[in-house]
DSSP file (Angstrom, degrees, kcal/mol; ACC not computed):
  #  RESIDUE AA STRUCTURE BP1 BP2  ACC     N-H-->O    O-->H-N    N-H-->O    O-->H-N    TCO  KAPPA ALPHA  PHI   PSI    X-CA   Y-CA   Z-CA
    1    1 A X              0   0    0      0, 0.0     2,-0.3     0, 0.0     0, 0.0   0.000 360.0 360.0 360.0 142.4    0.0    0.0    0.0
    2    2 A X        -     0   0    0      1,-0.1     2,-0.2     2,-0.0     0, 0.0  -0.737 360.0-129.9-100.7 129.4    1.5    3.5   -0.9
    3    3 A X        -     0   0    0     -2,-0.3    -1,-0.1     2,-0.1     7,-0.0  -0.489  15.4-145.9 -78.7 129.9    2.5    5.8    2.3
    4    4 A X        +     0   0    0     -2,-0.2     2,-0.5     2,-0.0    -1,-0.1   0.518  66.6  98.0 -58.3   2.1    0.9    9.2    1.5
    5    5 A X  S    S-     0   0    0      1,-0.1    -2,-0.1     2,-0.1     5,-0.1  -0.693  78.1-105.1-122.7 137.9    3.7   11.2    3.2
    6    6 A X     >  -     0   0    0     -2,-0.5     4,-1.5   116,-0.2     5,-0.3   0.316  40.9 -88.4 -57.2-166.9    6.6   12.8    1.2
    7    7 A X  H  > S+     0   0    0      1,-0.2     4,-0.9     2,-0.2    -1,-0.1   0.653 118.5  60.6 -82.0  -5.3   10.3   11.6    1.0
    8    8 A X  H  > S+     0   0    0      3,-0.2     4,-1.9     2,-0.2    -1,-0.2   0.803 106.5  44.1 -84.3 -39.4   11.5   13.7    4.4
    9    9 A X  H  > S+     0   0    0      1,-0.2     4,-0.5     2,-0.2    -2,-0.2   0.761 121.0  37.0 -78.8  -1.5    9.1   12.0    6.8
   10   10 A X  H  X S+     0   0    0     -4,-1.5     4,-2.0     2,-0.2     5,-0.4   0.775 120.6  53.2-104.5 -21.3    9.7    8.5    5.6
   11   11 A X  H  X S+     0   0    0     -4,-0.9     4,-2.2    -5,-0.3    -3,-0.2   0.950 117.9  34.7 -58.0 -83.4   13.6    9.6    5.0
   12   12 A X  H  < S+     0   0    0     -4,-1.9    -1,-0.2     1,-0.3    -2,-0.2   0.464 117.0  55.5 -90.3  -6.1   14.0   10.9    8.5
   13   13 A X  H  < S+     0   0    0     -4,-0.5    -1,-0.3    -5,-0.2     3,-0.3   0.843 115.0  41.9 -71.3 -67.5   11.4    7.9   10.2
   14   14 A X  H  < S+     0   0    0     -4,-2.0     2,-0.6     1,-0.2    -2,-0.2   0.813 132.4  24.9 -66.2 -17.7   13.7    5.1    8.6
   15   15 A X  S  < S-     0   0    0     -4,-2.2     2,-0.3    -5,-0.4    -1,-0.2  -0.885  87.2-172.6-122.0 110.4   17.0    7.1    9.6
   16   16 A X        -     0   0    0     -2,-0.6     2,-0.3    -3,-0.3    -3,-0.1  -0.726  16.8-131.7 -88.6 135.0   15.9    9.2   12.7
   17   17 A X  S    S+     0   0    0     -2,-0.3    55,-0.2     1,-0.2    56,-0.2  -0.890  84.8   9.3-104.9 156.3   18.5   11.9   14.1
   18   18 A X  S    S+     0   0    0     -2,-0.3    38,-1.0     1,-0.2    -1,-0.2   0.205  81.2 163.3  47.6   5.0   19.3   12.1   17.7
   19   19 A X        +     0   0    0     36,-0.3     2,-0.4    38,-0.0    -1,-0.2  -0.219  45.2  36.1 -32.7 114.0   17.4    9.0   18.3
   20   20 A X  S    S-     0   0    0     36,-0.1     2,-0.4    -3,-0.1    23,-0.1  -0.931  92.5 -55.4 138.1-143.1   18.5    7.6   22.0
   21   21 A X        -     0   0    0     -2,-0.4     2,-0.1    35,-0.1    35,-0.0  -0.971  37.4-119.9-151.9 162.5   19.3    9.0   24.8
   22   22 A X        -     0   0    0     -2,-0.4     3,-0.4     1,-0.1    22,-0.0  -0.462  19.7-131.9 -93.1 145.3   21.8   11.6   26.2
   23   23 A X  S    S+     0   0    0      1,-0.2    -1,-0.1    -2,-0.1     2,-0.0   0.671  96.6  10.7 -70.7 -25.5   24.5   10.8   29.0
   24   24 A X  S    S-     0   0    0      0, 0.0     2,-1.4     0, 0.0    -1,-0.2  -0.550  79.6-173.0-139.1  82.4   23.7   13.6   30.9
   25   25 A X        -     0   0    0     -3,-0.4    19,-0.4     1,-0.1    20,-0.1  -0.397  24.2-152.5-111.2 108.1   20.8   15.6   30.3
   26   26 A X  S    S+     0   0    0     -2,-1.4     2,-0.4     1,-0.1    19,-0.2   0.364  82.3   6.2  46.8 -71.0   19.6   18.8   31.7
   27   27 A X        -     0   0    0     17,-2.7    17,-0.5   121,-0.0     2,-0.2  -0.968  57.8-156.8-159.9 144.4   15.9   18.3   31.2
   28   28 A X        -     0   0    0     -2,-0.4    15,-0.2    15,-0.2     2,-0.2  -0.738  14.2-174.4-120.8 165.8   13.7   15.6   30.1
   29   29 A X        -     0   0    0     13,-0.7    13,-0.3    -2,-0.2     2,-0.2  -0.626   7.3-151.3-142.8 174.3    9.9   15.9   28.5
   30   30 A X        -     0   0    0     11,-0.2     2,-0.3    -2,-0.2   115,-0.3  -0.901  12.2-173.8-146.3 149.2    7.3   13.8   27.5
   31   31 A X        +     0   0    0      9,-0.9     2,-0.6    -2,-0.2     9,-0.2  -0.792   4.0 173.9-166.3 175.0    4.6   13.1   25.5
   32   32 A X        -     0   0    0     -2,-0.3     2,-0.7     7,-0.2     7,-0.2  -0.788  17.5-154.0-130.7 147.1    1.8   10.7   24.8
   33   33 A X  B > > -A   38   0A   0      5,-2.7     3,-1.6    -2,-0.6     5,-0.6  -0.827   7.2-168.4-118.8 103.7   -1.3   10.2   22.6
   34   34 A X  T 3 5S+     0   0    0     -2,-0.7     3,-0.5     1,-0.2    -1,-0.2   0.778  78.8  63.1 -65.0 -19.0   -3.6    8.1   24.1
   35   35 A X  T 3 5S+     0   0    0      1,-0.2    -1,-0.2    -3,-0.1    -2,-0.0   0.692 122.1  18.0 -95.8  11.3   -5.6    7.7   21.1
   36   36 A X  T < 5S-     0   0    0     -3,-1.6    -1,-0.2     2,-0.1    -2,-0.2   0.190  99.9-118.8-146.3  35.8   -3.3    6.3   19.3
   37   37 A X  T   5 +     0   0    0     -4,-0.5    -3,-0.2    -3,-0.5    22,-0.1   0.423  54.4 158.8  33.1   9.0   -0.9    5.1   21.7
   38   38 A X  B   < -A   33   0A   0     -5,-0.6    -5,-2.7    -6,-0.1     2,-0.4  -0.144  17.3-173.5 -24.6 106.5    1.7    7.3   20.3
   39   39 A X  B     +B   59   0B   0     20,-1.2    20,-2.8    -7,-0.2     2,-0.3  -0.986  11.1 169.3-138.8 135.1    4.8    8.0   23.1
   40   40 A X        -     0   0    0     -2,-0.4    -9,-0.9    18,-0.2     2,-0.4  -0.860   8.9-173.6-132.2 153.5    8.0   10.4   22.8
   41   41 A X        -     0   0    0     16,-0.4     2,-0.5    -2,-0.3    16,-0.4  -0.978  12.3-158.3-136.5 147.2    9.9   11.1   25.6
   42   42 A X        -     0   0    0     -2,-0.4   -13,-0.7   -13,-0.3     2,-0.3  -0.945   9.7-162.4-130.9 158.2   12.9   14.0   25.0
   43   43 A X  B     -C   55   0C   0     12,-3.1    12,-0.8    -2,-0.5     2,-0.2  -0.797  16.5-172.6-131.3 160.7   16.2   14.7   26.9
   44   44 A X        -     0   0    0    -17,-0.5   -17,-2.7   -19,-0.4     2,-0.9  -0.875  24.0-148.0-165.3 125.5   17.9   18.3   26.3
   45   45 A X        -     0   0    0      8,-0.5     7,-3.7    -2,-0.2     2,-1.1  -0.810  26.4-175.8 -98.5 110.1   21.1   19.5   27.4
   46   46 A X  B     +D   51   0D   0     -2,-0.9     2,-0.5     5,-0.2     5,-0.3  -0.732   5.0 174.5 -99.1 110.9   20.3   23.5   28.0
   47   47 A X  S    S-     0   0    0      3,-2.2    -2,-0.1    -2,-1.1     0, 0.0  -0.950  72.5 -13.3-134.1 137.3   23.3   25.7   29.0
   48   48 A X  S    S-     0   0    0     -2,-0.5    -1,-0.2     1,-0.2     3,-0.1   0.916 127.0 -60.7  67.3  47.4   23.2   29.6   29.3
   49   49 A X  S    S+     0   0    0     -3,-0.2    31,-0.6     1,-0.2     2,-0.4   0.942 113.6 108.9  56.4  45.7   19.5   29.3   27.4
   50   50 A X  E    S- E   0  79D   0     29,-0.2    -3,-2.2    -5,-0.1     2,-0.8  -0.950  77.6-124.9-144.7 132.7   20.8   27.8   24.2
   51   51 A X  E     -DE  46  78D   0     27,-3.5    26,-3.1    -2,-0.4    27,-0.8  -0.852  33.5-179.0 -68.2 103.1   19.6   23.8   23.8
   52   52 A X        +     0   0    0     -7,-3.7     2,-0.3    -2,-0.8    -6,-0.1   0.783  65.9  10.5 -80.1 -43.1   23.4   22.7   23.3
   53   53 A X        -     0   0    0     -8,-0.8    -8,-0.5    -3,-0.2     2,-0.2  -0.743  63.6-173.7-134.7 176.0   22.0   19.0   22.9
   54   54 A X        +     0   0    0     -2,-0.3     2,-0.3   -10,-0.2   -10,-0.2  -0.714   5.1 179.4 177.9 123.6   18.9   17.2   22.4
   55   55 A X  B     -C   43   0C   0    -12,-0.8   -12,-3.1    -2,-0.2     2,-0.4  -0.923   4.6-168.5 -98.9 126.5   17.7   13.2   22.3
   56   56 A X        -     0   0    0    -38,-1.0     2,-0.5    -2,-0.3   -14,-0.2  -0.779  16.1-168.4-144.2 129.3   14.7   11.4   21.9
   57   57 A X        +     0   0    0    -16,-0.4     2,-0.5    -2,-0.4   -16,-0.4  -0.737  24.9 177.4-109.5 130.6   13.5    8.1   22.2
   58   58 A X        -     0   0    0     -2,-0.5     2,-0.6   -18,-0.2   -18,-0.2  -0.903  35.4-162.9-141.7 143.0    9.6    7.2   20.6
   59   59 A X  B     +B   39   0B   0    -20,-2.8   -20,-1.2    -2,-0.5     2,-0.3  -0.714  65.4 104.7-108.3  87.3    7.2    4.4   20.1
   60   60 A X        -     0   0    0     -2,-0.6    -2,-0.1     1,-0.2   -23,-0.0  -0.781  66.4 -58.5-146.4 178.8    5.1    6.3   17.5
   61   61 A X     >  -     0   0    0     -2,-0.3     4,-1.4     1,-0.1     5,-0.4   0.063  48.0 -99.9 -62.9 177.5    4.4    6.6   14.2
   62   62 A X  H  > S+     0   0    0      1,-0.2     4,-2.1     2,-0.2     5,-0.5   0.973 123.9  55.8 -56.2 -49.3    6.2    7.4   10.9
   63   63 A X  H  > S+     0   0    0      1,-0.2     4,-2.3     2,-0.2    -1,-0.2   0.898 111.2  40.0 -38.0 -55.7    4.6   11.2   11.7
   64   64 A X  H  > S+     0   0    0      2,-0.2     4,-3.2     3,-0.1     5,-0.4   0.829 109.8  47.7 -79.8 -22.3    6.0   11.6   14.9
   65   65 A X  H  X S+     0   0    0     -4,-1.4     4,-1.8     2,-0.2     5,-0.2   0.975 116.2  57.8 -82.3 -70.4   10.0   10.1   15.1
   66   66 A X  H  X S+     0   0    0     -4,-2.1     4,-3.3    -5,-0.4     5,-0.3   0.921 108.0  43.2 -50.4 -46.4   10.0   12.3   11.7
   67   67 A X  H  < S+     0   0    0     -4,-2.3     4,-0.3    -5,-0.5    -2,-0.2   0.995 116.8  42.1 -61.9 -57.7    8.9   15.4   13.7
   68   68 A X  H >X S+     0   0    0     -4,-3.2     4,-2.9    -3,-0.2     3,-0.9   0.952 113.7  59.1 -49.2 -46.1   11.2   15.0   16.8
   69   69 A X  H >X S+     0   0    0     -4,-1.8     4,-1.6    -5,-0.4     3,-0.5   0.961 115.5  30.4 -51.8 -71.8   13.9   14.0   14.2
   70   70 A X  H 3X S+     0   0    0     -4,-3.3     4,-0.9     1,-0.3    -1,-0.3   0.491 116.0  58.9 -75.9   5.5   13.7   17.5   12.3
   71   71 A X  H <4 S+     0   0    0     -3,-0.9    -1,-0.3    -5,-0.3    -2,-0.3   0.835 106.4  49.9-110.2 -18.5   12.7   19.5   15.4
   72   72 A X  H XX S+     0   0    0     -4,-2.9     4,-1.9    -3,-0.5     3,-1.1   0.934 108.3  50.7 -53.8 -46.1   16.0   18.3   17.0
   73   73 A X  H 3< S+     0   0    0     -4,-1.6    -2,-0.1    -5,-0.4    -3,-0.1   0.954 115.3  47.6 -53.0 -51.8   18.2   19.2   13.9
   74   74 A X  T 3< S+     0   0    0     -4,-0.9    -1,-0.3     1,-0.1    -2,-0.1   0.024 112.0  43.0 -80.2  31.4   16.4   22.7   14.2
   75   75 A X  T X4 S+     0   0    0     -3,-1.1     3,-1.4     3,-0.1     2,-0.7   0.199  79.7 113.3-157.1 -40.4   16.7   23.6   18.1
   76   76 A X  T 3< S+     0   0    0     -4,-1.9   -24,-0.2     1,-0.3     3,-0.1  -0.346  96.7   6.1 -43.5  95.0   20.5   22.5   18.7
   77   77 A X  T 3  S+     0   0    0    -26,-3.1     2,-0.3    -2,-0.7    -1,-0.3   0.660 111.7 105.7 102.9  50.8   22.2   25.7   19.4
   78   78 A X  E <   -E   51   0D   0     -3,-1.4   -27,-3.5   -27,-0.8    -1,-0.4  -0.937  68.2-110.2-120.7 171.8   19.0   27.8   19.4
   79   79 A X  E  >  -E   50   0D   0     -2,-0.3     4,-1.4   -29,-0.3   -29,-0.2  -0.171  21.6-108.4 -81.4-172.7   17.4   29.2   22.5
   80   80 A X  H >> S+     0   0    0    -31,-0.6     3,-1.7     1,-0.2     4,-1.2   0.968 120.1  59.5 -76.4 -58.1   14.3   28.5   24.3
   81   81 A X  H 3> S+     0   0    0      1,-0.2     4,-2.0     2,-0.2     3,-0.4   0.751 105.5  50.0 -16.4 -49.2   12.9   31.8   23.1
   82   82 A X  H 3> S+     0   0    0      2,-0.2     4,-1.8     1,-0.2    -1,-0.2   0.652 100.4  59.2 -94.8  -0.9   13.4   30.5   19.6
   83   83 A X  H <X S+     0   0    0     -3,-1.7     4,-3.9    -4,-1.4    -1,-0.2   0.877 104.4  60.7 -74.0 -16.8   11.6   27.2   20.2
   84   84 A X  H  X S+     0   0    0     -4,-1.2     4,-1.5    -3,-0.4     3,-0.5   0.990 111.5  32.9 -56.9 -67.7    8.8   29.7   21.0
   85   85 A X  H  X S+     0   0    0     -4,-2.0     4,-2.2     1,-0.3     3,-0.4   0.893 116.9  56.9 -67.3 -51.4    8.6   31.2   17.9
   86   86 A X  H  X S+     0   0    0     -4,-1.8     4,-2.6     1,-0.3    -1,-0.3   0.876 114.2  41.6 -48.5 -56.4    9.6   27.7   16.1
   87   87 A X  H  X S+     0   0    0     -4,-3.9     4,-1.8    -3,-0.5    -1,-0.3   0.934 108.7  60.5 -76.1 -23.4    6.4   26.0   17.9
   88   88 A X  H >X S+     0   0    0     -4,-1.5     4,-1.1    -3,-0.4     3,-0.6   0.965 108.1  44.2 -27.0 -85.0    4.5   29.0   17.1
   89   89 A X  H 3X S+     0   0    0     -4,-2.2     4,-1.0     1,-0.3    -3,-0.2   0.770 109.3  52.2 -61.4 -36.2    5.1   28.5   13.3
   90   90 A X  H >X S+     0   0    0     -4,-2.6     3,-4.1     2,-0.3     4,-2.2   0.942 105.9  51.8 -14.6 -72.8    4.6   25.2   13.1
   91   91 A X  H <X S+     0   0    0     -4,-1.8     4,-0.6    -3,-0.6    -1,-0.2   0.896 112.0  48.5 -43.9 -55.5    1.4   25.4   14.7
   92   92 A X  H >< S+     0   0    0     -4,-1.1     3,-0.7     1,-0.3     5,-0.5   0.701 105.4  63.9 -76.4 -13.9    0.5   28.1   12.2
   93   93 A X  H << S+     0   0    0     -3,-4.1    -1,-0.3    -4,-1.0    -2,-0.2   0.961 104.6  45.1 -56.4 -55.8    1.9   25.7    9.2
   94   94 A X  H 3< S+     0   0    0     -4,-2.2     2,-0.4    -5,-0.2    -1,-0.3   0.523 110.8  51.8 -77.5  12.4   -0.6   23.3    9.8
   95   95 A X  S << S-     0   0    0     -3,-0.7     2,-2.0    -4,-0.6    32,-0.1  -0.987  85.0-116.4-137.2 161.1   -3.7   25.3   10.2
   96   96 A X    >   +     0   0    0     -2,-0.4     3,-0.5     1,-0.2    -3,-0.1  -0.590  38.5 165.9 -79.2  68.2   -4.8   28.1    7.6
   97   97 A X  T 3   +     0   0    0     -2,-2.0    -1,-0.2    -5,-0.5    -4,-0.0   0.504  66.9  70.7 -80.7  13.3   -4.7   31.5    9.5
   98   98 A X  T >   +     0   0    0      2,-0.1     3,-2.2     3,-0.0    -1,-0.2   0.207  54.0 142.0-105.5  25.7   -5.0   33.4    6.3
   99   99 A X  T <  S+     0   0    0     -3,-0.5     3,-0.1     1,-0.3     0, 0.0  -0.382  78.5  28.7 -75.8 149.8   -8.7   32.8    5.1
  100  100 A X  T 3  S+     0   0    0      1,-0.3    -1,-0.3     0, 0.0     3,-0.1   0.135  94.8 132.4  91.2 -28.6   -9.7   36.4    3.6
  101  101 A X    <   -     0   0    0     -3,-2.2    -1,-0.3     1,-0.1     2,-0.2  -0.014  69.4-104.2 -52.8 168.8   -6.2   37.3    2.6
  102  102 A X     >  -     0   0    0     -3,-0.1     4,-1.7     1,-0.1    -1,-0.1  -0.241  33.3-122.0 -71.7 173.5   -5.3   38.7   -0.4
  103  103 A X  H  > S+     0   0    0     -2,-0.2     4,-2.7     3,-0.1     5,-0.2   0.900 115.2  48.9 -93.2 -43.4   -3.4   35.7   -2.6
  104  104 A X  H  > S+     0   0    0      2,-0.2     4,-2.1     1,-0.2    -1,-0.1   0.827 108.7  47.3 -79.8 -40.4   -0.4   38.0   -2.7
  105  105 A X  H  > S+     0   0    0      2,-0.2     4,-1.8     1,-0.1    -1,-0.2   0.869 117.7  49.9 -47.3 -48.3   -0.3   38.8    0.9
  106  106 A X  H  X S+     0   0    0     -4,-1.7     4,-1.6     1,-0.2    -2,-0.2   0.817 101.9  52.6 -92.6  -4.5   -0.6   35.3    1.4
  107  107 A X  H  X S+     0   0    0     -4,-2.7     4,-3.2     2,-0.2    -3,-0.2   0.886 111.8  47.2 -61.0 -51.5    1.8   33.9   -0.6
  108  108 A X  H  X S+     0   0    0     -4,-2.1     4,-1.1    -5,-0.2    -1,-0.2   0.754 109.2  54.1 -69.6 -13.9    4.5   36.0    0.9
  109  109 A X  H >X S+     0   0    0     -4,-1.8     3,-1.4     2,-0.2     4,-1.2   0.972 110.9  51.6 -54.1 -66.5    3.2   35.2    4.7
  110  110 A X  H 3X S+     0   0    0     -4,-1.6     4,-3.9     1,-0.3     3,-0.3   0.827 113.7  46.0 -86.5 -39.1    3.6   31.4    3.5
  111  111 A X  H 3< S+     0   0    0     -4,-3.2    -1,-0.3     1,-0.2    -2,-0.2   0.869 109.9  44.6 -61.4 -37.2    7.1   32.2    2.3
  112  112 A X  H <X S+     0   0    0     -3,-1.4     4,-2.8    -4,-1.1    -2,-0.2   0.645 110.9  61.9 -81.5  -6.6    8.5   34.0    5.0
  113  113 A X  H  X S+     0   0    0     -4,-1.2     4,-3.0    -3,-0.3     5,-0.2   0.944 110.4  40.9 -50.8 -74.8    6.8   31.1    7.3
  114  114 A X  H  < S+     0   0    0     -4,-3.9    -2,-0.2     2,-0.2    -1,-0.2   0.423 106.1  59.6-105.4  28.7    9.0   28.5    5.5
  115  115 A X  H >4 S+     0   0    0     -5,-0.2     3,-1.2     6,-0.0    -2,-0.2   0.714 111.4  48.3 -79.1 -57.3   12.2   30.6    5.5
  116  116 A X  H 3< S+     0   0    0     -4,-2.8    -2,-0.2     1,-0.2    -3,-0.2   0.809 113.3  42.4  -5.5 -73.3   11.6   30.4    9.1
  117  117 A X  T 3X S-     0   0    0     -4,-3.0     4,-1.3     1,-0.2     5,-0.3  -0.240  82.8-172.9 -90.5  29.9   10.9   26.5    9.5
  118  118 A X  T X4 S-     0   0    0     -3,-1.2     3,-1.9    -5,-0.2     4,-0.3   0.449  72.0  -6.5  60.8-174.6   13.4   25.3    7.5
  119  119 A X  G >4 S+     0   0    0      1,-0.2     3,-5.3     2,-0.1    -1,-0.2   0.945 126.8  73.3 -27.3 -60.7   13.5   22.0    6.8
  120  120 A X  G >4 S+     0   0    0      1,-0.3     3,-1.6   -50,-0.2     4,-0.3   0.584  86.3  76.0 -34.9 -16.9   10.4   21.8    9.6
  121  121 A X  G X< S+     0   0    0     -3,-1.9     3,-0.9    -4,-1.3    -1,-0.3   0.781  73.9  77.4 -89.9 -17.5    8.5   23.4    6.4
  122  122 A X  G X  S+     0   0    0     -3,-5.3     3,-1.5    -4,-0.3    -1,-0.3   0.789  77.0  73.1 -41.4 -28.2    8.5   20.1    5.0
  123  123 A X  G X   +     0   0    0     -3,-1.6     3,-2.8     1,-0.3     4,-0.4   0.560  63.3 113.3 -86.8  -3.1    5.7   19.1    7.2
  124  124 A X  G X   +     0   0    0     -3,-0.9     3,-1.8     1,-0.3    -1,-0.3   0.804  56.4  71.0 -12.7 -52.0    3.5   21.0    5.5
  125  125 A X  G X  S+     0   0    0     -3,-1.5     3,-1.9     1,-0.3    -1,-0.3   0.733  74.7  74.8 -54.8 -22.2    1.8   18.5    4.4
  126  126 A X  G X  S+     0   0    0     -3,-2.8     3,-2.1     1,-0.3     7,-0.3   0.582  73.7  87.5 -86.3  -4.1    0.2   17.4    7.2
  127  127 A X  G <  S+     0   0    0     -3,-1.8    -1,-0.3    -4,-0.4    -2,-0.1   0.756  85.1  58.8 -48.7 -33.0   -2.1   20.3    6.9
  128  128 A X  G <  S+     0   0    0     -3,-1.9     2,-0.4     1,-0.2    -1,-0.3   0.151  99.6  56.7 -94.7  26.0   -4.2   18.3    4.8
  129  129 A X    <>  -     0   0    0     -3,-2.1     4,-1.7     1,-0.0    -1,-0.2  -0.865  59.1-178.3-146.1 100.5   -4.7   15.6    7.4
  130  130 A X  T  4 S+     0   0    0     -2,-0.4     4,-0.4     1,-0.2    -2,-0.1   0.758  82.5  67.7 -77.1 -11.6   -6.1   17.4   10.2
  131  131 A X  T  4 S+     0   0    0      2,-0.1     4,-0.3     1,-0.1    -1,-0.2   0.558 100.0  53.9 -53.6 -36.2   -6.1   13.8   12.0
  132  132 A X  T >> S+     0   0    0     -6,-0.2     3,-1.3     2,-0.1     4,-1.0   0.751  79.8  93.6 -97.9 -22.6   -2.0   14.1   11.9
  133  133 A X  H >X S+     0   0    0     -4,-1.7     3,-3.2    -7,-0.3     4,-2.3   0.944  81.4  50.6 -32.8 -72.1   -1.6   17.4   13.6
  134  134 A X  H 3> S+     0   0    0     -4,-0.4     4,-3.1     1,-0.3    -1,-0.3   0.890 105.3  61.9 -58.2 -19.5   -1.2   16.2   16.9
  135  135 A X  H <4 S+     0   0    0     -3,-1.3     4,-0.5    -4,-0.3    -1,-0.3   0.781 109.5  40.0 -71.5   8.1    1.5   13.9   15.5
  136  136 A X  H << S+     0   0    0     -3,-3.2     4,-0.4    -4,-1.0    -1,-0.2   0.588 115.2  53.1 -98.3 -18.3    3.4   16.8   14.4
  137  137 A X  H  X S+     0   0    0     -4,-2.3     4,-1.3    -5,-0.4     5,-0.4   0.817  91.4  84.1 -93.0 -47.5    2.5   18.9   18.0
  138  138 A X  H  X S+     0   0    0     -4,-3.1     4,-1.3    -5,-0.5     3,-0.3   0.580  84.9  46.5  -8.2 -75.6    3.7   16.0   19.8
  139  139 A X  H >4 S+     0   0    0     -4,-0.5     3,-2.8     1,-0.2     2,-0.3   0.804 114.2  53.4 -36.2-104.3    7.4   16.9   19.7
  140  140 A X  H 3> S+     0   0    0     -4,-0.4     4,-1.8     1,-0.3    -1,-0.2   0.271 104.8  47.2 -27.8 -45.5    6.4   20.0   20.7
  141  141 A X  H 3X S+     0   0    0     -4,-1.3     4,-2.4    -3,-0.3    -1,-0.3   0.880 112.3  52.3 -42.6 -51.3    4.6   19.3   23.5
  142  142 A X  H <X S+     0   0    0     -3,-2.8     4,-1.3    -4,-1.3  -100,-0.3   0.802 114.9  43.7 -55.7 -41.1    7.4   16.9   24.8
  143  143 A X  H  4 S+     0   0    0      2,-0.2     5,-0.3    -4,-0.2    -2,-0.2   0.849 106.2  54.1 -69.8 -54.2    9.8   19.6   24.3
  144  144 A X  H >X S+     0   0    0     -4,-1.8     3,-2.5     1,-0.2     4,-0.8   0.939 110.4  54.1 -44.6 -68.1    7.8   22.4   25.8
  145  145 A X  H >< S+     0   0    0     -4,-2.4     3,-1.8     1,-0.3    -2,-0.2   0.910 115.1  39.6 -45.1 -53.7    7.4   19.7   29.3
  146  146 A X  T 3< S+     0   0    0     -4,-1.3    -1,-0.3     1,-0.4    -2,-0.2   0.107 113.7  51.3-115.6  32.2   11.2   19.3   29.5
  147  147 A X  T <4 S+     0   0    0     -3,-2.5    -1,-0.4    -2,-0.0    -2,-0.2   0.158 107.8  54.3-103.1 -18.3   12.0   23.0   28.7
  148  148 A X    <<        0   0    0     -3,-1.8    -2,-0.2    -4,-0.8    -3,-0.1   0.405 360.0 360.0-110.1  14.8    9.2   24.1   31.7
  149  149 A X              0   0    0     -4,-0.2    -1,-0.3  -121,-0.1    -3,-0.1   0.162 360.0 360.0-115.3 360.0   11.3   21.7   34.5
């Protein structure tokens, strides 16, 4: 059966970065979807407000080990501050805040969005499976918990 999901989440499921777990870390997160029994846990080494390092180990879907996977690559040497803004756009990838715009306004919103995210802009897709959003907020959630200990 053919996987709907482009070549970066199934790239970065079958080879995951930072997959495991950290020798010393700083602050650990979780999170879990009980309705699909989805579980991330994430370790972060934070010094002086920068994420120096960052781990995670998951029994999830293709969705979610691809999201922790690129949201580690993008948060190593950033601050917490920019994981705000980082989950902020996300969030705003996967939902449509632009109904009513002009097409021109919003085409350049959508651009400077995924000059922003990066890689992360890959997940794009998942806009059109409003059923996969929370695997994409997961990480973020997990991250958020073991930023807020």
């Amino acid at each position: 059966m053919p996987t709907p999901y482009r070549s970066a989440i199934l790239d970065h499921n079958r080879a995951p970065h930072r997959r495991g777990r950290l020798a010393h870390p700083s602050h650990c997160g979780c999170g879990k979807n009980a309705l699909c029994g989805d579980s991330l846990q994430v370790e972060l080494v934070v010094t002086d407000d920068t994420i120096s390092d960052y781990a995670f180990e998951a029994e999830a879907c293709a969705i979610v080990i691809a999201t922790a996977s690129m949201l580690g690559d993008a948060l190593v040497g950033r601050s917490r501050s920019d994981f705000d803004r980082v989950a902020d756009d996300l969030r705003a990838l996967l939902t449509s805040d632009a109904e009513g715009a002009d097409a021109v306004a919003e085409s350049a919103a959508a651009d400077a969005l995924h000059a922003r995210l990066g890689p992360l802009a890959e997940l794009e897709e998942m806009r059109a499976l409003p059923r996969r959003h929370r695997c994409v907020t997961l990480a973020l959630e997990a991250v958020r918990a073991a930023l807020s200990t």
